[in-house]
C-alpha angles and dihedrals in degrees: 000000000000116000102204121191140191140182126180105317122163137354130340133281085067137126117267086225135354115189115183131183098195118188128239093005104153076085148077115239140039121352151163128271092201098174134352142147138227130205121192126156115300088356139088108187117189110216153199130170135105151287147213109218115203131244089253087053082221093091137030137154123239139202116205137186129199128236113243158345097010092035092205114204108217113185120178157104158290136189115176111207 
């Protein structure tokens, strides 16, 4: 399991947080995004979904969707230096 965190980087427009508990992530390939939590402004959106983690295991892209009603779709990426 990988806990991925992160808190206001880059340019608007951005989420406040994003927390992400992403299953297997010790390998490259398809896995599970089994919680997570999004914070934008005036919102808190509560997650699941997937991920692709990268060959280097430092970087990877997601795709979330939110719990209901509104059933948010996030979509995005990390890259650990």
């Amino acid at each position: 399991m990988v806990l991925l965190g992160l808190v206001r980087n880059g340019a608007p427009p951005h989420a406040a947080a994003l927390v992400l508990s992403i299953t297997p992530g010790n390998r490259a390939g398809l896995a599970h995004v089994d919680d997570g939590l999004v914070e934008i402004p005036g919102h808190t959106l509560t997650v699941r979904g997937s991920a692709v983690v990268a060959d280097d295991r430092n970087s990877g892209t997601f795709t979330l969707i939110g719990s209901k009603p509104t059933r948010t779709r996030v979509t995005g990426s990390w890259r650990c230096y």
